[in-house]
C-alpha positions as CSV (number, residue, x, y, z in Angstrom):
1,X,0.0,0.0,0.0
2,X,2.6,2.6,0.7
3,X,4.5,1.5,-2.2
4,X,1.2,2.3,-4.5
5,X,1.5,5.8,-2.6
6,X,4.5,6.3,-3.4
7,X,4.0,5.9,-6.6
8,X,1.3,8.0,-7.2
9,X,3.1,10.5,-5.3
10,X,5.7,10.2,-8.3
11,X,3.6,10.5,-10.6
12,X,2.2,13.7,-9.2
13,X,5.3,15.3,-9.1
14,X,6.0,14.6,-13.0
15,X,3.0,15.7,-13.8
16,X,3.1,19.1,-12.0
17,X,6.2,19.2,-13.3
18,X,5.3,18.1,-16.9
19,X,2.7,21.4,-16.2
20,X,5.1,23.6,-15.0
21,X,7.2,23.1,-18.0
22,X,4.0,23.5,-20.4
23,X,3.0,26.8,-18.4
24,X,6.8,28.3,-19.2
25,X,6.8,27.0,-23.1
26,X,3.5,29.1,-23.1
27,X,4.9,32.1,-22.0
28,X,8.0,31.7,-24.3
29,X,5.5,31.7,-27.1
30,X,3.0,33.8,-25.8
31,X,6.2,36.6,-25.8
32,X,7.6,35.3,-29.1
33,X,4.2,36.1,-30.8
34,X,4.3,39.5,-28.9
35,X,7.6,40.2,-30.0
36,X,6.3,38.9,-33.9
37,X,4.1,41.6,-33.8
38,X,6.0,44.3,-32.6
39,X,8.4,43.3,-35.3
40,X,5.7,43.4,-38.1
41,X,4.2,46.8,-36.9
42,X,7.9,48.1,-37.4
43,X,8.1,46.0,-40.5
44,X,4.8,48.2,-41.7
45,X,5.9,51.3,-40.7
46,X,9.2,50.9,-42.4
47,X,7.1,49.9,-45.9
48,X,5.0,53.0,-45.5
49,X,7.8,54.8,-45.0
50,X,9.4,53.7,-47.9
51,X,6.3,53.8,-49.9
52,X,5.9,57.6,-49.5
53,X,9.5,58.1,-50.1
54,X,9.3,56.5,-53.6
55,X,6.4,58.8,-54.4
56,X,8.1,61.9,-53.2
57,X,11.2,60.9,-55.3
58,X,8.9,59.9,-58.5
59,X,7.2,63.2,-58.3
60,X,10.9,65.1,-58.1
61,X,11.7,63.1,-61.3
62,X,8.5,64.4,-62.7
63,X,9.3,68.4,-62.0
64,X,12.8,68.1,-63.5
65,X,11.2,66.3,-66.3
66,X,9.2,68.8,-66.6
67,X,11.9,71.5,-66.0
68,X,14.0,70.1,-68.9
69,X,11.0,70.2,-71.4
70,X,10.6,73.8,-69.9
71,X,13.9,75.4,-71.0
72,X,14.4,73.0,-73.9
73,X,11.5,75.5,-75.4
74,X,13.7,78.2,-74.8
């Protein structure tokens, strides 16, 4: 009988600690994902970024385009 106790003593302990092992792998990924996002956001603002200075550069190319054509009538 206090073998059997024993035992099931044992197998409590691997199982909290089976538990306390899935709790932490949780967390890791819970802050992985957070850290995902934050990285993504960035990854967003960086493309937008981008994205407005490729407009602002084509529309510079347009005006001395436009400059040339300008004093070419000259």
């Amino acid at each position: 009988m206090e073998q059997r106790l024993l035992q099931y003593q044992e197998e409590i302990r691997l199982a909290n600690e089976a538990l306390r092992r899935s709790e932490e792998t949780a967390e890791l990924l819970a802050e992985k994902g957070r850290v995902a996002e934050e990285e993504a956001a960035l990854l967003a603002q960086k493309a937008a970024d981008a994205e407005r200075e490729n407009a602002r550069l084509r529309l510079t190319n347009i005006k001395t385009e436009e400059e040339k054509v300008g004093y070419s009538d000259l």
